[in-house]
Backbone as CSV, one residue per row, in Angstrom:
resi,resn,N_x,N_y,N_z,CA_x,CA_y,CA_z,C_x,C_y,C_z
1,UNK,94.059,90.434,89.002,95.163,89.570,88.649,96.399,90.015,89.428
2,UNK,97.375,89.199,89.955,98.368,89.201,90.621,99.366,88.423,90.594
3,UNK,100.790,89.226,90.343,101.882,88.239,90.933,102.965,88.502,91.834
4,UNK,103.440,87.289,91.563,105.259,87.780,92.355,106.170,88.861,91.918
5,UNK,106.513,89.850,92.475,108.002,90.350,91.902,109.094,90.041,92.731
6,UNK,110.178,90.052,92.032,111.304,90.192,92.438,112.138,91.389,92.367
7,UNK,111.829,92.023,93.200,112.436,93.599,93.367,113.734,93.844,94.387
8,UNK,114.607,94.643,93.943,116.169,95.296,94.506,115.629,96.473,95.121
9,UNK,115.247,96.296,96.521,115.087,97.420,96.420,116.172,98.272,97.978
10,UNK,116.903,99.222,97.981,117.667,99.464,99.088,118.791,98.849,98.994
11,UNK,119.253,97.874,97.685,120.514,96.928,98.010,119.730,95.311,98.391
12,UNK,118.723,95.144,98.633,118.403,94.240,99.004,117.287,93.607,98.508
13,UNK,117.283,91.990,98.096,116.432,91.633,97.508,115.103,91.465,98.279
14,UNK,114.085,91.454,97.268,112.249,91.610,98.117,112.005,91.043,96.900
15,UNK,111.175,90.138,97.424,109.944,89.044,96.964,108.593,89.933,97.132
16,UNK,107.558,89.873,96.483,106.396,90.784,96.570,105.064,90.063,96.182
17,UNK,104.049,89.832,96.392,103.297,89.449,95.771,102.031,90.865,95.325
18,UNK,101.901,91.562,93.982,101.229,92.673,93.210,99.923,92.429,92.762
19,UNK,98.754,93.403,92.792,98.109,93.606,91.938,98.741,93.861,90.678
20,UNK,98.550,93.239,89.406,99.285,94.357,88.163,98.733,95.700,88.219
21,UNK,98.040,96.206,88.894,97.237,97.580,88.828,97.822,98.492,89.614
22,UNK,98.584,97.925,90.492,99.304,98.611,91.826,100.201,99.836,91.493
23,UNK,100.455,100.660,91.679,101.607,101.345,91.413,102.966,100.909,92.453
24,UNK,104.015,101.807,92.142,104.860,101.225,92.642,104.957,102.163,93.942
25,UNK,104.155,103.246,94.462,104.482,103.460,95.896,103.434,102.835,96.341
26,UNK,102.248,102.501,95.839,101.580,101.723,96.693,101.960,100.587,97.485
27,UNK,102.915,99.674,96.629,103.414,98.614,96.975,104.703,99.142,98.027
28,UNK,105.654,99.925,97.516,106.608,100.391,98.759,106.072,100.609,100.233
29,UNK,105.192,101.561,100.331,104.741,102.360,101.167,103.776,100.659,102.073
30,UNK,102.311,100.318,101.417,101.554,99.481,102.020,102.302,98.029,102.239
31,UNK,103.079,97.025,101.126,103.659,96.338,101.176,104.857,95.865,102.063
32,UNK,105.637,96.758,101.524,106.930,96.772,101.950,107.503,97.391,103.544
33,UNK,106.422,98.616,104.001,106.491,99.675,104.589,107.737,100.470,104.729
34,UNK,107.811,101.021,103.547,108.986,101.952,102.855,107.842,103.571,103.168
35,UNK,108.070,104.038,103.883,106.818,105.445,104.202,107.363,106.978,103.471
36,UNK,108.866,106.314,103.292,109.735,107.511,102.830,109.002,108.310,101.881
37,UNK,108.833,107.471,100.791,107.792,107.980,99.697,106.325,108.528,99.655
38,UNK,106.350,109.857,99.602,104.923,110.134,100.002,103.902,110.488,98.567
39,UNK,102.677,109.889,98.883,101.530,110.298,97.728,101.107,112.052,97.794
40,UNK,100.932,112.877,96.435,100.359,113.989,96.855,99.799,114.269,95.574
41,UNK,100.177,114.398,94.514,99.238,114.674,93.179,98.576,113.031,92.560
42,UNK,99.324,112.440,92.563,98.871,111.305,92.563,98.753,111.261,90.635
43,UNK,99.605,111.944,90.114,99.726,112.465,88.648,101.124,112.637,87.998
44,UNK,102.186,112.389,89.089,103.366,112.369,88.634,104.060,114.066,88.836
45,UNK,103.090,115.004,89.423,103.658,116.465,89.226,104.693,116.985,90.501
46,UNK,103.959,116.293,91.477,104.600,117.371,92.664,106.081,116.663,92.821
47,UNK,106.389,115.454,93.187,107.462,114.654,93.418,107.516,114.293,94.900
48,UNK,106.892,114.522,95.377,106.482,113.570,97.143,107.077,112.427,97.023
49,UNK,106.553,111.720,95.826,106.651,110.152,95.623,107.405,109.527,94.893
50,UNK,108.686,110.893,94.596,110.175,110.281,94.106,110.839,109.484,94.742
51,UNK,111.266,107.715,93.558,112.270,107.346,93.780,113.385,106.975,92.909
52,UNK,114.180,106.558,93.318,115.277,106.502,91.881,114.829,104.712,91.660
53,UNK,114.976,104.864,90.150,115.274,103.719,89.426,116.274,103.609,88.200
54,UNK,116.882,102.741,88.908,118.303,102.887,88.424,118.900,104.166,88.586
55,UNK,118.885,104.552,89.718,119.650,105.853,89.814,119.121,106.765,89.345
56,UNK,117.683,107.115,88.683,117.294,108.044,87.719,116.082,108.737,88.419
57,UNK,115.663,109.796,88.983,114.506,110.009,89.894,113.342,109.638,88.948
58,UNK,112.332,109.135,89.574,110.607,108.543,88.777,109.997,109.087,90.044
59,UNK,109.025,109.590,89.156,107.330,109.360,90.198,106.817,108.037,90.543
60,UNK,106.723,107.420,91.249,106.654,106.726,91.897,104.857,105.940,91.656
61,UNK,104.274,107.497,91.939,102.638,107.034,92.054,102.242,106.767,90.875
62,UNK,103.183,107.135,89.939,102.275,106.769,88.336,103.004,105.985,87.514
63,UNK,104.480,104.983,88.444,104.658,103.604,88.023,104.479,102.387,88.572
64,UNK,103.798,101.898,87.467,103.341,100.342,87.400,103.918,99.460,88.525
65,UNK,103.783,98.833,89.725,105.027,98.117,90.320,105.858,97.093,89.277
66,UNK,104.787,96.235,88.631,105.707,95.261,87.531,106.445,96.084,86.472
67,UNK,106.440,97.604,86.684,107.560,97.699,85.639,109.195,97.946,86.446
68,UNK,108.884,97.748,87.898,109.732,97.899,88.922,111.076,96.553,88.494
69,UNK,110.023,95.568,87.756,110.763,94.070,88.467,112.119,94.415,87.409
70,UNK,113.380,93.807,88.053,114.523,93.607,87.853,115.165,94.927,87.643
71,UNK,115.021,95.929,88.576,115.168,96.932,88.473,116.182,97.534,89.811
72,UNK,116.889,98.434,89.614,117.391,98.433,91.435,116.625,99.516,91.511
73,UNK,116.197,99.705,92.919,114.933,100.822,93.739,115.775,101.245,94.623
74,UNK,115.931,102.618,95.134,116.631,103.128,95.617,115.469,104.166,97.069
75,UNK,114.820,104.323,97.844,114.172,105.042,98.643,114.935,106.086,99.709
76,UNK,114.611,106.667,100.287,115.023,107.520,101.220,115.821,106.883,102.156
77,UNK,115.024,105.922,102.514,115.171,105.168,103.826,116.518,104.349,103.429
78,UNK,116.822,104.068,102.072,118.146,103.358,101.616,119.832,104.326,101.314
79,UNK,119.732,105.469,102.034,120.520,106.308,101.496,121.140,106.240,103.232
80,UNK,121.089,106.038,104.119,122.056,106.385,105.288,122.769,104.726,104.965
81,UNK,123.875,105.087,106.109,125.069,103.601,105.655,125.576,103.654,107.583
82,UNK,125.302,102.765,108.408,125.507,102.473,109.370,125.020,103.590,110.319
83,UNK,124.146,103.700,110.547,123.162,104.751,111.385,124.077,106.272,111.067
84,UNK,124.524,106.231,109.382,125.246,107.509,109.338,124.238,108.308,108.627
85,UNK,123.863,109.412,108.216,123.253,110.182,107.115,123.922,110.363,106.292
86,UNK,123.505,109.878,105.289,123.783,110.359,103.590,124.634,112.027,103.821
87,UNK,125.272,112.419,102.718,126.171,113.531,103.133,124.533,114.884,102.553
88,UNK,123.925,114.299,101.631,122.791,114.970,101.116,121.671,115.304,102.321
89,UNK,121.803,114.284,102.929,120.488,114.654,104.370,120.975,115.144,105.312
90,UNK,122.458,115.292,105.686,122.919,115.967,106.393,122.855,117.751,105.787
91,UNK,123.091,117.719,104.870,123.237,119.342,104.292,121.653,119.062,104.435
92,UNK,120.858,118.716,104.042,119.310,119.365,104.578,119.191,119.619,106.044
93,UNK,119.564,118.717,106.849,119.089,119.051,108.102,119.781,120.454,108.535
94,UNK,121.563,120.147,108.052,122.436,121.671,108.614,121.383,122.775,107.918
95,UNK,120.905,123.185,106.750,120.769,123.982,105.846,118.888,124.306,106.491
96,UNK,118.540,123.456,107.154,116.950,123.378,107.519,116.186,123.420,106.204
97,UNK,116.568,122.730,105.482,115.747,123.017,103.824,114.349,122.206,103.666
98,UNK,113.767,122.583,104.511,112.458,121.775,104.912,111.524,122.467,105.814
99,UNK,110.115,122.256,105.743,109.222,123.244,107.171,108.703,121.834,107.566
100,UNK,107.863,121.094,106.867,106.730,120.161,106.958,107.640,118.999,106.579
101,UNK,108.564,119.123,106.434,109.685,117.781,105.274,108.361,116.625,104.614
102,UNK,107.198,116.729,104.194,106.535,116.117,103.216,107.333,116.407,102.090
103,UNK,107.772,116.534,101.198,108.485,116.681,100.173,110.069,116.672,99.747
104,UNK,111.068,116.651,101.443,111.847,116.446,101.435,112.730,115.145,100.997
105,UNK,112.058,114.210,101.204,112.633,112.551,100.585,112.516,112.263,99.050
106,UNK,111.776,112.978,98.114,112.030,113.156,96.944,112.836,114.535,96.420
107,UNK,112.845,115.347,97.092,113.954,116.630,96.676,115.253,115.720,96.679
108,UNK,115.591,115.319,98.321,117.118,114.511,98.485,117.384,113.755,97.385
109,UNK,116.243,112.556,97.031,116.686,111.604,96.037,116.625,112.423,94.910
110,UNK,116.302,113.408,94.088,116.179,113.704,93.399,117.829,114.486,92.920
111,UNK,117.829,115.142,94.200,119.459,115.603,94.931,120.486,114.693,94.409
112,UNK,120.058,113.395,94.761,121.318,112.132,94.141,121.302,112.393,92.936
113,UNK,120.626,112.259,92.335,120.275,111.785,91.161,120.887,112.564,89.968
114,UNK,121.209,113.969,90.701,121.786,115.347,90.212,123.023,115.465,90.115
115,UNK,123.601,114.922,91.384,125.052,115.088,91.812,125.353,113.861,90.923
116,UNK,125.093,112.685,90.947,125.642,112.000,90.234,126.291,111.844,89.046
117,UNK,125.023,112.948,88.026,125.150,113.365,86.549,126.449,114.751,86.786
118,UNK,126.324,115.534,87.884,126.810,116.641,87.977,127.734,117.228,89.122
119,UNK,128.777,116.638,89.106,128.816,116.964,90.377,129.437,118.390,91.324
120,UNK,129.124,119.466,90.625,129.563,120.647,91.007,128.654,121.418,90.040
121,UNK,127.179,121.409,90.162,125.898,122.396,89.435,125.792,124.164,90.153
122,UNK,125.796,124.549,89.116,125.653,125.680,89.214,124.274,126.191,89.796
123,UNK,123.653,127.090,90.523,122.281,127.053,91.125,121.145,126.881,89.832
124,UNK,121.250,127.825,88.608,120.489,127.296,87.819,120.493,126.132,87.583
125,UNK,121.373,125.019,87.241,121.404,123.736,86.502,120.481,123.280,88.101
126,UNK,120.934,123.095,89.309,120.183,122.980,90.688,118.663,123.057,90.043
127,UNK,117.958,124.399,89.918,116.437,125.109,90.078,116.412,124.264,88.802
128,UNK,116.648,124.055,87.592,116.141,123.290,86.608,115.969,121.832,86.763
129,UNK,117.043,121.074,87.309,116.685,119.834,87.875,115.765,119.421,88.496
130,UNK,115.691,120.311,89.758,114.646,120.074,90.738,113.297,120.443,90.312
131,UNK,112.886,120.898,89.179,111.633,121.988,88.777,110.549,120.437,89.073
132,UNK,110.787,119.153,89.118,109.861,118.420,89.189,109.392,118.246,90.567
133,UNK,109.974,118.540,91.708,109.616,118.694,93.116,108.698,120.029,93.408
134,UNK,108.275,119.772,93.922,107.116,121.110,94.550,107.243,121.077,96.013
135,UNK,107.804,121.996,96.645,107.382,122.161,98.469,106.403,123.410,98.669
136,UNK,105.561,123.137,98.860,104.372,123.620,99.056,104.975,124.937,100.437
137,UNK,105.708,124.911,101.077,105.901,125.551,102.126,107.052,126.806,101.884
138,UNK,107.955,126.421,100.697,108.673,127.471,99.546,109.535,127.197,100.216
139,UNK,110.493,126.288,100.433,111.800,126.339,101.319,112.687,126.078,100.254
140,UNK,112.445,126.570,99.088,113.502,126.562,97.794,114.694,127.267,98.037
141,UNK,114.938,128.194,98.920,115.965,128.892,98.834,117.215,128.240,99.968
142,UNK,116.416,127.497,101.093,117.256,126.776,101.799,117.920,125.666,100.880
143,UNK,116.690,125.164,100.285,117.086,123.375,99.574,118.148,123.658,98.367
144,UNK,117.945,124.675,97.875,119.377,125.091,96.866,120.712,125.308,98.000
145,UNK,120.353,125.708,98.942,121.687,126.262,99.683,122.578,124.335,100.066
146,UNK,121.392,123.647,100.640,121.576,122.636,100.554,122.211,121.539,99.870
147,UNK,122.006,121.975,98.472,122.300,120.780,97.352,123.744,121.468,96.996
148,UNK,124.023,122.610,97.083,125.313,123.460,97.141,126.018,122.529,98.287
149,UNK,125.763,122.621,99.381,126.626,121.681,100.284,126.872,120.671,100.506
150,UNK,125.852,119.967,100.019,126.084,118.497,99.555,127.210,118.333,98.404
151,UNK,126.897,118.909,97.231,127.582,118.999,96.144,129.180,119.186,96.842
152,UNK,129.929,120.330,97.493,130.693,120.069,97.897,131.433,119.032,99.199
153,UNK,129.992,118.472,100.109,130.360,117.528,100.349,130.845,116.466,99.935
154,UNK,130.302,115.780,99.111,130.137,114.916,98.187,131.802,114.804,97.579
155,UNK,132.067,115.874,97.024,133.200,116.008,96.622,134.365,115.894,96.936
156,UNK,134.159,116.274,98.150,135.246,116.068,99.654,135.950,117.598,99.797
């Protein structure tokens, strides 16, 4: 069974046609070709396949796309603003908080999602937020240094 959605996603409206069975990076990623979002537990644990909805980081692989509809979707790929980088992907790249960057596009969004609620976190409130991301390659100590510089980016 299948239908239409009407999904926000990036600021911008998308028409879709779904399996109801689909998840919602399936549809980003195969549909849409949004690649930002990557599959890896496929269980909701690691966070590869973080995106914000409504501003709020989700696993991605273990929501429904129709619970997407009328929702704003926010991806990796929707965070630069005139071939600029987000002030968050810039402190990753300065900070190198990445080896393999598979896991980097849900840390960042996850990053938003932080600063927004917080915007000057202390490294613990940081390591507790993020505890839903996993980088397999341990570049935790850069990606905190990171979200520190963003955070005061951000701030001005």
């Amino acid at each position: 069974m299948s239908q239409e959605l009407q999904l926000h996603v990036n600021g911008e409206p998308r028409s879709v046609e779904v399996g109801t069975h689909e998840t919602l990076l399936g549809v980003l990623r195969d549909k849409l070709k949004l690649f930002g979002s990557r599959g890896g537990c496929n269980i909701g644990y690691c966070g590869a396949c973080t995106v914000l909805v409504d501003d709020k980081p989700v696993s991605s692989c273990i929501m429904l796309a129709v619970q997407a509809e009328g929702k704003r979707l926010t991806t990796v790929e929707g965070l630069s603003e005139d071939d600029k980088l987000h002030p968050i992907q810039q402190a990753f790249l300065d900070h190198s908080a990445f080896q393999c960057s598979y896991c980097t596009p849900g840390f960042i969004l996850t990053t938003k999602a932080l600063l927004a609620e917080n915007s000057s976190p202390s490294r613990e409130e940081i390591r507790e937020y993020l505890v839903g991301n996993l980088c397999r390659c341990g570049s935790y100590y850069n990606i905190i240094e990171a979200v520190e510089d963003a955070a005061g980016r951000m701030r001005g």
